[in-house]
PDB file of the backbone (N, CA, C, O) and the ligand in Angstrom, with CONECT records:
HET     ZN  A 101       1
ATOM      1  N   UNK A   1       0.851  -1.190   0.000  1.00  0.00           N
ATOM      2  CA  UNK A   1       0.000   0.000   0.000  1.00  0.00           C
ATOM      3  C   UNK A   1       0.889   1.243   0.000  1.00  0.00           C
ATOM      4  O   UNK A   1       1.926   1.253   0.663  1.00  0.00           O
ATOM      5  N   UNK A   2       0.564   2.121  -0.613  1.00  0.00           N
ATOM      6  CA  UNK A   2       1.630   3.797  -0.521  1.00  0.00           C
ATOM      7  C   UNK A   2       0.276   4.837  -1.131  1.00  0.00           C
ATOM      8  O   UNK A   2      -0.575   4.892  -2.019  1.00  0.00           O
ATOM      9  N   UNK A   3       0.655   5.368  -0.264  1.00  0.00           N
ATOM     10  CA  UNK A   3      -0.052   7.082  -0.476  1.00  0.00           C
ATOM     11  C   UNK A   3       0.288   7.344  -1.939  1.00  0.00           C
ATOM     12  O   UNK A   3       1.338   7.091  -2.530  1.00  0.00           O
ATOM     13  N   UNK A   4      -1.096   8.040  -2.499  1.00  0.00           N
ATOM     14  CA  UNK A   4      -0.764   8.328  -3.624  1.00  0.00           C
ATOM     15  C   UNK A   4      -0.265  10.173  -3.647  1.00  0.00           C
ATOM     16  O   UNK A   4       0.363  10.568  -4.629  1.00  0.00           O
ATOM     17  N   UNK A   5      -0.466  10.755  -2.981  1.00  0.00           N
ATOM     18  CA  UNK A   5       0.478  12.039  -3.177  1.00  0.00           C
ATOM     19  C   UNK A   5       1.788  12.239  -2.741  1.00  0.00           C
ATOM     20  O   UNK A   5       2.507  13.184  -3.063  1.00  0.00           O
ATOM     21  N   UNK A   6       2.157  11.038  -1.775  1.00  0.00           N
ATOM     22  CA  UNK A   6       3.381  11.626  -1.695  1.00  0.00           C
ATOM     23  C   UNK A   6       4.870  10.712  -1.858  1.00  0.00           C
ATOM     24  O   UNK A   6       6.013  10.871  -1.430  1.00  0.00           O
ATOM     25  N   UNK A   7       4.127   9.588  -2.791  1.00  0.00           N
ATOM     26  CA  UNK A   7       4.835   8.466  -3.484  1.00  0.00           C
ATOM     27  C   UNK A   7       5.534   9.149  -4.912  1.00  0.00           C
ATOM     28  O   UNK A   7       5.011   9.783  -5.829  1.00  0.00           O
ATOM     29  N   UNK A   8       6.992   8.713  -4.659  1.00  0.00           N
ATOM     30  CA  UNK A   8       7.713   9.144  -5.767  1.00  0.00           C
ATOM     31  C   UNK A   8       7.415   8.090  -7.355  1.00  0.00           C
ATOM     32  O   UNK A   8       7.843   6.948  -7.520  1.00  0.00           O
ATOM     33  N   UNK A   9       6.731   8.747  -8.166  1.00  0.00           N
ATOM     34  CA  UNK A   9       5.921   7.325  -9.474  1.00  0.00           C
ATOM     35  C   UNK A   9       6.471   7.353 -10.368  1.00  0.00           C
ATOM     36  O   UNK A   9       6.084   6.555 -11.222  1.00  0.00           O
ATOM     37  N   UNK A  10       7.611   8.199 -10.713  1.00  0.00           N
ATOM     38  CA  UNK A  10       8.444   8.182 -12.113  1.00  0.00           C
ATOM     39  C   UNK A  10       8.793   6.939 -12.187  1.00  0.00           C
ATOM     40  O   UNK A  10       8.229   6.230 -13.019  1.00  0.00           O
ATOM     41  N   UNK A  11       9.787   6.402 -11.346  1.00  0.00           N
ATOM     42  CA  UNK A  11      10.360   4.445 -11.876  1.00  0.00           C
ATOM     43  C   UNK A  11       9.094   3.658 -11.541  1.00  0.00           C
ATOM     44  O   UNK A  11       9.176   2.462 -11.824  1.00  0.00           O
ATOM     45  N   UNK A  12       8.343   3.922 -11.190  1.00  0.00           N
ATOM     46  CA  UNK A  12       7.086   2.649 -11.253  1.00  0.00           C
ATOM     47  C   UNK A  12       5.650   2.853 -12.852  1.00  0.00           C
ATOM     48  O   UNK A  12       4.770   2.154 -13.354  1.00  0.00           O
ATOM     49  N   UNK A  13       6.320   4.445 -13.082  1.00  0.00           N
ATOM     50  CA  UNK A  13       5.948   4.988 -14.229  1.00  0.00           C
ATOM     51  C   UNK A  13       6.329   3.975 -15.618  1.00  0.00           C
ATOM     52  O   UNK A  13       5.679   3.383 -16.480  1.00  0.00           O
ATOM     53  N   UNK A  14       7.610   4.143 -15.311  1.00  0.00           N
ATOM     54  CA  UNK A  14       8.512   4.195 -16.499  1.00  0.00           C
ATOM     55  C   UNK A  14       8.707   2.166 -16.734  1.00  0.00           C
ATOM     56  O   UNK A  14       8.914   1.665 -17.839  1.00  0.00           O
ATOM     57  N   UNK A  15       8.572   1.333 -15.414  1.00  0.00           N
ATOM     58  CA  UNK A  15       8.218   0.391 -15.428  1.00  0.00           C
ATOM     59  C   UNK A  15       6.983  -0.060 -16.109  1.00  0.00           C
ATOM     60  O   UNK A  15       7.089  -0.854 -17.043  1.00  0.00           O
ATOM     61  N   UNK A  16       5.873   0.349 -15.748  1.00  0.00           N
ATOM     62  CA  UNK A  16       4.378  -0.076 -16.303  1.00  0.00           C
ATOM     63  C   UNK A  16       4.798   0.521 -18.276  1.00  0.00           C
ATOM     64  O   UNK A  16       4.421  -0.013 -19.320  1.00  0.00           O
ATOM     65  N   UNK A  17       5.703   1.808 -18.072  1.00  0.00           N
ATOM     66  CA  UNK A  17       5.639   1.846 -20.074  1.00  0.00           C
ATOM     67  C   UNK A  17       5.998   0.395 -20.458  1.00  0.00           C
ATOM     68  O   UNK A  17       5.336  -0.184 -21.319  1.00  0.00           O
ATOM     69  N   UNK A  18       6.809  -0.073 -19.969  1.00  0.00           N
ATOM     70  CA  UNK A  18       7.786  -1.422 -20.614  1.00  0.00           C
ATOM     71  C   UNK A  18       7.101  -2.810 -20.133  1.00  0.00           C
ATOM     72  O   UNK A  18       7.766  -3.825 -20.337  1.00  0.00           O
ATOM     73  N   UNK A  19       5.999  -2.933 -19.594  1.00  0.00           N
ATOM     74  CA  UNK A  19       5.317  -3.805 -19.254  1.00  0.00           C
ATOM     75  C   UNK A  19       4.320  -3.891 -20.137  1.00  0.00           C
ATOM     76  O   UNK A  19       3.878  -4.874 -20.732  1.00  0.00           O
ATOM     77  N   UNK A  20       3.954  -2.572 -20.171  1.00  0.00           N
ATOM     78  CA  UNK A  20       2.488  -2.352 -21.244  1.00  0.00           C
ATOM     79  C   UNK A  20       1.330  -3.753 -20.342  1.00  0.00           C
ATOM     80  O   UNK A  20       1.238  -4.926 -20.704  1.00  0.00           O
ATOM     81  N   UNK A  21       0.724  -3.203 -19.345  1.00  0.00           N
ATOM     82  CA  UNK A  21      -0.327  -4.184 -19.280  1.00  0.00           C
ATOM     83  C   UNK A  21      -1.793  -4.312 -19.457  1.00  0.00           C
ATOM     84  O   UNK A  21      -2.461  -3.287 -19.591  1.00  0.00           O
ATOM     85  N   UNK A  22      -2.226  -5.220 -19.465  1.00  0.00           N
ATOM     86  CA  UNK A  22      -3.534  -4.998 -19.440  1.00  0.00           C
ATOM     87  C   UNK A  22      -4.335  -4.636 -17.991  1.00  0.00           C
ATOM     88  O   UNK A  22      -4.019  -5.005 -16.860  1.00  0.00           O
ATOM     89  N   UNK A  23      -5.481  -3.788 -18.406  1.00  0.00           N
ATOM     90  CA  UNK A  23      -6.021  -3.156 -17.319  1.00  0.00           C
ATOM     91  C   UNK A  23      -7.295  -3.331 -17.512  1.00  0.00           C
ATOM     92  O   UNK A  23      -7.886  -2.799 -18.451  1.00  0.00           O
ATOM     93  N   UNK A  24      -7.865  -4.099 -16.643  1.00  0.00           N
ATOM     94  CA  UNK A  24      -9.205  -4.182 -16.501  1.00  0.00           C
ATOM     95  C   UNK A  24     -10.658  -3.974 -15.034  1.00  0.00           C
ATOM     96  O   UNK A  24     -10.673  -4.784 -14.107  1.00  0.00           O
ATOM     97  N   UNK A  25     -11.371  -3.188 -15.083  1.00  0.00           N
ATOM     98  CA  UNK A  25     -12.116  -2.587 -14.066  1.00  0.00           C
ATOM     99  C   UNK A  25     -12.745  -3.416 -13.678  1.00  0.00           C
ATOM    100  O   UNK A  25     -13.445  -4.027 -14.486  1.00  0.00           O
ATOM    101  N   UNK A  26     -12.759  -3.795 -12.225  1.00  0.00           N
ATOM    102  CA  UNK A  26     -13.907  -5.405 -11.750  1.00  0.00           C
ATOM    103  C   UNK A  26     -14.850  -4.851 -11.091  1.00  0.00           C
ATOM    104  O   UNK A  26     -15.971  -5.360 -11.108  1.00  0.00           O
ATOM    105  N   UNK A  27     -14.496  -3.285 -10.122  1.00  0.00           N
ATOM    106  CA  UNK A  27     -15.590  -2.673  -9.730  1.00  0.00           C
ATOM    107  C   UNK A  27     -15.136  -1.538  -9.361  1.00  0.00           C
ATOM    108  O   UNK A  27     -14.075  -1.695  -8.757  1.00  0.00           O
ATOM    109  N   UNK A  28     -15.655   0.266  -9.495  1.00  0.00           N
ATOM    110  CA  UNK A  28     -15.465   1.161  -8.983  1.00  0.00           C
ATOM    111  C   UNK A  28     -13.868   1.410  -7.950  1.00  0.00           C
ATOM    112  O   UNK A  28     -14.129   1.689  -6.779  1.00  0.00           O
ATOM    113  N   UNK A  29     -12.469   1.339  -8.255  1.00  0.00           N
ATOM    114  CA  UNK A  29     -11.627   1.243  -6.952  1.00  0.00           C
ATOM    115  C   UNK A  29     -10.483  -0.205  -7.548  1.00  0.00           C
ATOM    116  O   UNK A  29      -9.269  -0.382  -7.445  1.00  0.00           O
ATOM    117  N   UNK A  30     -11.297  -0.798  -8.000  1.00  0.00           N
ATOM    118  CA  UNK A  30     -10.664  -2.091  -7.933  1.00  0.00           C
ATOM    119  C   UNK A  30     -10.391  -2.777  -9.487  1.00  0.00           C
ATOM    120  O   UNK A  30     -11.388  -2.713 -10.206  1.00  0.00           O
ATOM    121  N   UNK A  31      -9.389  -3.314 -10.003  1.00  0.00           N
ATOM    122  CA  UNK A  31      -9.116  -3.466 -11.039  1.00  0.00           C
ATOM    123  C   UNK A  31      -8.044  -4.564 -11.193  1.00  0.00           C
ATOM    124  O   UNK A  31      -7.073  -4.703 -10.449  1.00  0.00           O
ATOM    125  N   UNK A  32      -8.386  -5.403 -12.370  1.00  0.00           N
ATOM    126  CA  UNK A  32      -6.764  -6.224 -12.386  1.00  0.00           C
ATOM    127  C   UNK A  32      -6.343  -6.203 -13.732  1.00  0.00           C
ATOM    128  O   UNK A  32      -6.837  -6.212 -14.860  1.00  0.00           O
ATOM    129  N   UNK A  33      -4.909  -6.163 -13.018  1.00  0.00           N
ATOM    130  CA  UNK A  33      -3.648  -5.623 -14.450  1.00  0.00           C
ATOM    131  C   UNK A  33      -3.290  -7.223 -14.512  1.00  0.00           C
ATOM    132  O   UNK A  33      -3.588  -8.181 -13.799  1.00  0.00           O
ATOM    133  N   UNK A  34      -2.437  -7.040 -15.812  1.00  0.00           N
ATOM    134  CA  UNK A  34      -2.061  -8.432 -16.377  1.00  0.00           C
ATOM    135  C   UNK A  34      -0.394  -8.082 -15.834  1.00  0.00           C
ATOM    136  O   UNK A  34       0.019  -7.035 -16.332  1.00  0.00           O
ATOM    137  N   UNK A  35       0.472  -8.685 -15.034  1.00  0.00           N
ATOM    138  CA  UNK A  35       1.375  -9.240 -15.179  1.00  0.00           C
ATOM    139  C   UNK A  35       3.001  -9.514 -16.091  1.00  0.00           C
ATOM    140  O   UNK A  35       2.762 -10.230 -17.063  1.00  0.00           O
ATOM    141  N   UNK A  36       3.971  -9.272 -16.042  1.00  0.00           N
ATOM    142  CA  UNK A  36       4.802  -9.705 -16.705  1.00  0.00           C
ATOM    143  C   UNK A  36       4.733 -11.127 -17.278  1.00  0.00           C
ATOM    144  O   UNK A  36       4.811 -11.264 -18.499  1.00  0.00           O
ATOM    145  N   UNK A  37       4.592 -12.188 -16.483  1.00  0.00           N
ATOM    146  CA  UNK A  37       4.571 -13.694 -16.667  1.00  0.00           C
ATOM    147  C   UNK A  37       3.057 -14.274 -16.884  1.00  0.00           C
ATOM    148  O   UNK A  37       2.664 -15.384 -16.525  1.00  0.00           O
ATOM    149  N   UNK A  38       2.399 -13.397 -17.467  1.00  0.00           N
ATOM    150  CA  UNK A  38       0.929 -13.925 -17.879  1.00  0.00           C
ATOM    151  C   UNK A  38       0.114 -14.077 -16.643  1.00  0.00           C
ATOM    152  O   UNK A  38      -0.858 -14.831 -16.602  1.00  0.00           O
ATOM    153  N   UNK A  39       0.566 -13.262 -15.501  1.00  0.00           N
ATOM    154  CA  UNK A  39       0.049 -13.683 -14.173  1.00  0.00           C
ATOM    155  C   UNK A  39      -1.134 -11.824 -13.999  1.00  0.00           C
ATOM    156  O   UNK A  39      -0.964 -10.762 -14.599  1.00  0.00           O
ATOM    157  N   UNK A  40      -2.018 -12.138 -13.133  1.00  0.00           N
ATOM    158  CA  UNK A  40      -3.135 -10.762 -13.089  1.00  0.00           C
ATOM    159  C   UNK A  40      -2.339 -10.305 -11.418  1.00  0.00           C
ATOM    160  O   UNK A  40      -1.769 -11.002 -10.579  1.00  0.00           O
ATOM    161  N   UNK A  41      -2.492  -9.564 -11.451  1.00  0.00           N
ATOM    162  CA  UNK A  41      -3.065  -8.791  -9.963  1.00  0.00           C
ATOM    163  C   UNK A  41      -3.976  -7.896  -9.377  1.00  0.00           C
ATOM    164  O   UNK A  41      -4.349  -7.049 -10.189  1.00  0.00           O
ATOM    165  N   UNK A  42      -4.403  -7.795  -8.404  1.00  0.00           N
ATOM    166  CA  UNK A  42      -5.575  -6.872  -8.303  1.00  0.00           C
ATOM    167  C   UNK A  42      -4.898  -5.615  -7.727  1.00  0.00           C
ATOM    168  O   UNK A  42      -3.985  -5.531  -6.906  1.00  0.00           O
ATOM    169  N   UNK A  43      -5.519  -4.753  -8.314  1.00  0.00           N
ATOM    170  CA  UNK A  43      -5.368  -3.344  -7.600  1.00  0.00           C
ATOM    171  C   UNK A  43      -6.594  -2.491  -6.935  1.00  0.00           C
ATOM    172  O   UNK A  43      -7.729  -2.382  -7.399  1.00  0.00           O
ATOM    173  N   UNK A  44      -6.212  -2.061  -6.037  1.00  0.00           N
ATOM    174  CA  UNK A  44      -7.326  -1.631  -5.373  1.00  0.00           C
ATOM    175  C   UNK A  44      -6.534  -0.512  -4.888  1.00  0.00           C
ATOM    176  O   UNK A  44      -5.350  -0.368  -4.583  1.00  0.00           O
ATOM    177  N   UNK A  45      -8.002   0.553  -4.926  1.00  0.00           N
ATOM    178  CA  UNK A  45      -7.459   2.304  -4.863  1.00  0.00           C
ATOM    179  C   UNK A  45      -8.821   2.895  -3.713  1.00  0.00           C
ATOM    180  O   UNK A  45     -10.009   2.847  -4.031  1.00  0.00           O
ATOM    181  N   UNK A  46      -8.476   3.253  -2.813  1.00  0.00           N
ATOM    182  CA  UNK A  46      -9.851   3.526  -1.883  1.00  0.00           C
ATOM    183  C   UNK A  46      -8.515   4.883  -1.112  1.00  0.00           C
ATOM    184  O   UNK A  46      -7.347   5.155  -1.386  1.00  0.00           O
ATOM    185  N   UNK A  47      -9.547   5.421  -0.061  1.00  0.00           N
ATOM    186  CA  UNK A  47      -9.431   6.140   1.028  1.00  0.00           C
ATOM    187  C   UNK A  47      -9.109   5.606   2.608  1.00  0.00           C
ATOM    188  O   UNK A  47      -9.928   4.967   3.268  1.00  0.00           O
ATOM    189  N   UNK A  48      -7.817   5.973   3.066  1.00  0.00           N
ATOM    190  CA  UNK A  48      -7.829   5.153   4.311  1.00  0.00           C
ATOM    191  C   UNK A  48      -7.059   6.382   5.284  1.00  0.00           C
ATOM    192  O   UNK A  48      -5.896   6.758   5.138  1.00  0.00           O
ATOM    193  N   UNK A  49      -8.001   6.866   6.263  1.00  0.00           N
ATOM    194  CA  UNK A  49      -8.102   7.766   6.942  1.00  0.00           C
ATOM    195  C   UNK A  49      -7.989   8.995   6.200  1.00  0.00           C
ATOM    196  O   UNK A  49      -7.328   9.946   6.616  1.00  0.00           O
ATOM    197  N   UNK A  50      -8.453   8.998   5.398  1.00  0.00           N
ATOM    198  CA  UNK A  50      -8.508  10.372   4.438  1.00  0.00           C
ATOM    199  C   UNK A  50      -7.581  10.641   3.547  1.00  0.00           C
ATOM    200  O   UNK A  50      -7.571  11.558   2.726  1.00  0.00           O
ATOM    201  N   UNK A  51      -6.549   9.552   3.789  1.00  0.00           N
ATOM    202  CA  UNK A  51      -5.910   9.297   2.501  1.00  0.00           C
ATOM    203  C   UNK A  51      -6.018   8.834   1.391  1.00  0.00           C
ATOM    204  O   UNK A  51      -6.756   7.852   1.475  1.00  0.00           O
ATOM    205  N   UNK A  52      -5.584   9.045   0.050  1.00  0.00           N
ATOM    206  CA  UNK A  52      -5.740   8.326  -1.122  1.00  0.00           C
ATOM    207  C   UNK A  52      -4.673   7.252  -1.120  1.00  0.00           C
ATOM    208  O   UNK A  52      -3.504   7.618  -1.244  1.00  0.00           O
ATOM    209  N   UNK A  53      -4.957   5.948  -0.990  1.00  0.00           N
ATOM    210  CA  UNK A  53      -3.947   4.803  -1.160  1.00  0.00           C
ATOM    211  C   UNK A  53      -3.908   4.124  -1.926  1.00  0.00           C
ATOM    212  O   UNK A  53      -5.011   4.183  -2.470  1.00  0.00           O
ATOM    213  N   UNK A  54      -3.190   3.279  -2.509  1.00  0.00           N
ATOM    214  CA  UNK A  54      -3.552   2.368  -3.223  1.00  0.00           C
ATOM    215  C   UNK A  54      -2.442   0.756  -3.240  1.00  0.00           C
ATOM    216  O   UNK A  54      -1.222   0.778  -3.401  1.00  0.00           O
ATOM    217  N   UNK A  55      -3.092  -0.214  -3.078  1.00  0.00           N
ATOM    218  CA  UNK A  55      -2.895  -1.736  -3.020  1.00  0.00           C
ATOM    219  C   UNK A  55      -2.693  -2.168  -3.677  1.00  0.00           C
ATOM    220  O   UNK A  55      -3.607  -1.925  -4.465  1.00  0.00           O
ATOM    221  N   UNK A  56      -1.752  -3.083  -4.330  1.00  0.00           N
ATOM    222  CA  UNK A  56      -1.453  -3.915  -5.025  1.00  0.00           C
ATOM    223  C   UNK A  56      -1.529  -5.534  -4.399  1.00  0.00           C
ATOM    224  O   UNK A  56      -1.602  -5.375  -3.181  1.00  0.00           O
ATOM    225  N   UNK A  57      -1.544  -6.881  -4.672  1.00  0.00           N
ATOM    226  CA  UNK A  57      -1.625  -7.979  -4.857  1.00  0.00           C
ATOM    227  C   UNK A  57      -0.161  -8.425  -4.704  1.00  0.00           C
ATOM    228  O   UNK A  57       0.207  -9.271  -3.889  1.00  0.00           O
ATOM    229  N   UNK A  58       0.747  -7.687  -5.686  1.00  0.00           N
ATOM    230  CA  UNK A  58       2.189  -8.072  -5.843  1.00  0.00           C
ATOM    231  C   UNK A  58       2.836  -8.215  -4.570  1.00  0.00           C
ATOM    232  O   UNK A  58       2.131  -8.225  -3.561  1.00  0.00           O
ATOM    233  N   UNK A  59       4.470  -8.363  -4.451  1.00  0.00           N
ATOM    234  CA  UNK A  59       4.692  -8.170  -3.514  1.00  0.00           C
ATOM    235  C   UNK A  59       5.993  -6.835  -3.304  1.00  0.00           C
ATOM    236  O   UNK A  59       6.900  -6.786  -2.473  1.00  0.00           O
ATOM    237  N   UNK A  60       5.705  -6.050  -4.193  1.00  0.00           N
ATOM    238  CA  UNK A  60       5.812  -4.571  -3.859  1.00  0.00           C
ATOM    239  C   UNK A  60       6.156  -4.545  -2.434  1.00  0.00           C
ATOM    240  O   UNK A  60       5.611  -5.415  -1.754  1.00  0.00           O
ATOM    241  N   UNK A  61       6.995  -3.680  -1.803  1.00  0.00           N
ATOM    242  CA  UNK A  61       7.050  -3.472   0.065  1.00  0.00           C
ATOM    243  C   UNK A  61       6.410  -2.021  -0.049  1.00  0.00           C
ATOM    244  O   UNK A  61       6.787  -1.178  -0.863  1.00  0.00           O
ATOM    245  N   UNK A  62       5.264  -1.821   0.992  1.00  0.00           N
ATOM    246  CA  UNK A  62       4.603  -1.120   1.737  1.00  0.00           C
ATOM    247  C   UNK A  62       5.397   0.820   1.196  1.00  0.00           C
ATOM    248  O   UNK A  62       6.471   1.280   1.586  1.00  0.00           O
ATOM    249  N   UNK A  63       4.970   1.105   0.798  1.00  0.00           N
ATOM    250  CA  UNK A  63       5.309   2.856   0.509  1.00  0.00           C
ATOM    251  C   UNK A  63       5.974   2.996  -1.295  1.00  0.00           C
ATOM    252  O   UNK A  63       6.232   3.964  -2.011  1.00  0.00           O
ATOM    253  N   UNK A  64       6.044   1.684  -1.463  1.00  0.00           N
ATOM    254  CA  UNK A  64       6.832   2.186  -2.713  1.00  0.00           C
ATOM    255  C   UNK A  64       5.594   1.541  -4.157  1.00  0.00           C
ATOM    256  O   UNK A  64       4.986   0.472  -4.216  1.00  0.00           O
ATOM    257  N   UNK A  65       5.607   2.259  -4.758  1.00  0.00           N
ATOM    258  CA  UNK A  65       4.565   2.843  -5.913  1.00  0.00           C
ATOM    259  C   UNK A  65       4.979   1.382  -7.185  1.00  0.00           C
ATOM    260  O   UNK A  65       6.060   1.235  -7.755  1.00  0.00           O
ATOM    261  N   UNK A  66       3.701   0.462  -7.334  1.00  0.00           N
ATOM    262  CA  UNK A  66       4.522  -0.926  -7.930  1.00  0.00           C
ATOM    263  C   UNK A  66       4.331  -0.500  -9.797  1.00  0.00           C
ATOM    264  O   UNK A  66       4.128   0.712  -9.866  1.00  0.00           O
ATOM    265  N   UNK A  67       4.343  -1.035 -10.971  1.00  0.00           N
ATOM    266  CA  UNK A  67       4.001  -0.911 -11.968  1.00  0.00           C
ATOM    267  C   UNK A  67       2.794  -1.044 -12.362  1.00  0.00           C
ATOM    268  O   UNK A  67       2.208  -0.503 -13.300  1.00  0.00           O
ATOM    269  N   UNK A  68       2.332  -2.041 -11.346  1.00  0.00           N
ATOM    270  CA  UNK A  68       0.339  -2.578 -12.111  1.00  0.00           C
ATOM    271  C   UNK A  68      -0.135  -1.709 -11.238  1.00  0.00           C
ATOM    272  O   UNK A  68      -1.363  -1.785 -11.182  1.00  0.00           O
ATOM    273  N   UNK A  69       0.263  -1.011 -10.618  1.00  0.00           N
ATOM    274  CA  UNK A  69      -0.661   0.138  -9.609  1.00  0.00           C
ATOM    275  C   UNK A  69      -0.983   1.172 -10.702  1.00  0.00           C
ATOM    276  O   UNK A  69      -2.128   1.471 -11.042  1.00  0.00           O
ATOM    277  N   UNK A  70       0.267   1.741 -11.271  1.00  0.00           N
ATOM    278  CA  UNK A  70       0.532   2.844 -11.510  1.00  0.00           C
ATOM    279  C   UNK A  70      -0.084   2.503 -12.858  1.00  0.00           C
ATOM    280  O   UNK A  70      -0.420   3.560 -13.392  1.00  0.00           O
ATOM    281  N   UNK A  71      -0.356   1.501 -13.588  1.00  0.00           N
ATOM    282  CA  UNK A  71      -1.036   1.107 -14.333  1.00  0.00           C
ATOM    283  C   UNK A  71      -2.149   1.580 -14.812  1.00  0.00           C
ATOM    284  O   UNK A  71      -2.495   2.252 -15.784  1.00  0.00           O
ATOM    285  N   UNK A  72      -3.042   0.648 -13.144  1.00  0.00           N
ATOM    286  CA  UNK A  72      -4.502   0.849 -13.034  1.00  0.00           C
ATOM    287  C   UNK A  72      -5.021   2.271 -12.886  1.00  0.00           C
ATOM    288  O   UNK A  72      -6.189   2.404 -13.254  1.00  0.00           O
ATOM    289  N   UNK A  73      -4.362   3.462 -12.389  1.00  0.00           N
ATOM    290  CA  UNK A  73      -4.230   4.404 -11.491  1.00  0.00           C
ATOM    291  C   UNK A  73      -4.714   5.327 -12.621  1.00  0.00           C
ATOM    292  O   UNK A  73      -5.475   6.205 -12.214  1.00  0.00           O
ATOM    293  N   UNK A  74      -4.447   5.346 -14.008  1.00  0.00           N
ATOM    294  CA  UNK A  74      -5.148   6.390 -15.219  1.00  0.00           C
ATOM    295  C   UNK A  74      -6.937   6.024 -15.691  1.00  0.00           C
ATOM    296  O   UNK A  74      -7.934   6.630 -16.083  1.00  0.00           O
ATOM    297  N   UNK A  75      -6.496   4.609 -15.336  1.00  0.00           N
ATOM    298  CA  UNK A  75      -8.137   4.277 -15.643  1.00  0.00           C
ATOM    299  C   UNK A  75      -8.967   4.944 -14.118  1.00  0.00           C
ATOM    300  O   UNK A  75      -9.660   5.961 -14.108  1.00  0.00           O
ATOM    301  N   UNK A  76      -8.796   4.445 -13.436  1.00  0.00           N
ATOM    302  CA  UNK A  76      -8.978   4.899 -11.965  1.00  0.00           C
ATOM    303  C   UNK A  76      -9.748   6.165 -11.195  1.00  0.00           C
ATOM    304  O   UNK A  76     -10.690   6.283 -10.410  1.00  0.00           O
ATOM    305  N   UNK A  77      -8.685   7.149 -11.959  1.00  0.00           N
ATOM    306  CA  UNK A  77      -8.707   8.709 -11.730  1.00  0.00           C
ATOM    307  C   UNK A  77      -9.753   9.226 -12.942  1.00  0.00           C
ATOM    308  O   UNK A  77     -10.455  10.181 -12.610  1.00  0.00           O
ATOM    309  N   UNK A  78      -9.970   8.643 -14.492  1.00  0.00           N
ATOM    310  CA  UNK A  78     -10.785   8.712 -14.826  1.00  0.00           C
ATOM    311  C   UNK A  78     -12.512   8.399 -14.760  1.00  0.00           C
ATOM    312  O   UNK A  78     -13.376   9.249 -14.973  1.00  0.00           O
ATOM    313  N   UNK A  79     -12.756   6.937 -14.404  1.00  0.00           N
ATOM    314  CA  UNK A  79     -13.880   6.696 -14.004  1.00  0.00           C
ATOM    315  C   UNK A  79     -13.832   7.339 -12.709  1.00  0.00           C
ATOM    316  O   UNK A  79     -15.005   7.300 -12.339  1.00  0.00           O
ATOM    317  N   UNK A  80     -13.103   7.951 -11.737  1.00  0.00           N
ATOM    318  CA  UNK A  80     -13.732   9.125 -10.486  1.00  0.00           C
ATOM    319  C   UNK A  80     -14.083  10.007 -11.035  1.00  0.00           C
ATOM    320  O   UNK A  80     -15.204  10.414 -10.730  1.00  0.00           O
ATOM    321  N   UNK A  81     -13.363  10.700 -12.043  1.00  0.00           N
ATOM    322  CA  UNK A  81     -13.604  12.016 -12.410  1.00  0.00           C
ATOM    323  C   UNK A  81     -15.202  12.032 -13.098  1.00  0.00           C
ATOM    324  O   UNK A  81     -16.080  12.876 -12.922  1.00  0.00           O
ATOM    325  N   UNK A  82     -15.241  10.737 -13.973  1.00  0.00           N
ATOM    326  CA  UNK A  82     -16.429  10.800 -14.415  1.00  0.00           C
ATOM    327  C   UNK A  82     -17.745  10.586 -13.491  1.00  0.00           C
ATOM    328  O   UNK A  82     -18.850  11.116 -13.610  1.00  0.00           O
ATOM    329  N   UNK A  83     -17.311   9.692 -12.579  1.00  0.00           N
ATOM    330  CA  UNK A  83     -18.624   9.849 -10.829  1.00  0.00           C
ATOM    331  C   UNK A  83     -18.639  10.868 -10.794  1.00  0.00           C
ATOM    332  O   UNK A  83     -19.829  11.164 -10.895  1.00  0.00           O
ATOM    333  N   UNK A  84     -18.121  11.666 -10.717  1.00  0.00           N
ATOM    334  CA  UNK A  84     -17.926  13.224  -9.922  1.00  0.00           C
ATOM    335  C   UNK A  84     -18.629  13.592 -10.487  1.00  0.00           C
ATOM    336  O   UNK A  84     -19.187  14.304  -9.653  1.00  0.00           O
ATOM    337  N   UNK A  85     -19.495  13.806 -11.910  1.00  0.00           N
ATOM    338  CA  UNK A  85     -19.816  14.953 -12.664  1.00  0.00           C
ATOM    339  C   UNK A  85     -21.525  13.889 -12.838  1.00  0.00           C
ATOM    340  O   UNK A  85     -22.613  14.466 -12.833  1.00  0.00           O
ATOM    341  N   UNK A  86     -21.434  12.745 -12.939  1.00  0.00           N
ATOM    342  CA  UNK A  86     -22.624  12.264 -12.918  1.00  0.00           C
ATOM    343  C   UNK A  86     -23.540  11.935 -12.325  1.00  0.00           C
ATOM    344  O   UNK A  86     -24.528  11.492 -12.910  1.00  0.00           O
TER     345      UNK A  86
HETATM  346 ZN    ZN A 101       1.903  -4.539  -8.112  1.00  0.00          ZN2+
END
């Protein structure tokens, strides 16, 4: 899990370019990316104490920003933006 404002995302950026994965929405928050080795993980993006966080499946360590996060994280911020207005 890592805060999403104050997680450094350029190398977990620049990872997900060279992965190129698939990203798919399972519900509002929650989503699974495809994997390097044909393997999924889930990502999950919620509020935890008023923070914006977000979870990965992988085994990423705790604060640092993984590739299938940063992935899911454009689809993510879009379907909010689009709640927001509807
Ligand atoms: Zn991950």
């Amino acid at each position: 899990m890592f805060k999403l404002e104050t997680t450094e995302l350029d190398r977990a950026i620049q990872n997900a370019k060279a992965l190129h994965p698939k990203v798919r929405m399972i519900r509002f928050g929650e989503y699974q990316v495809s994997g390097s080795k044909g393997n999924n993980y889930i990502v999950k993006c919620y509020r935890f104490f008023g923070e914006k966080v977000v979870e990965c499946t992988c085994r990423t360590k705790d604060g640092v920003a993984c590739k299938h996060s940063v992935s899911a994280l454009p689809l993510h911020l879009h379907v909010a933006a689009t709640r927001l207005v509807a």
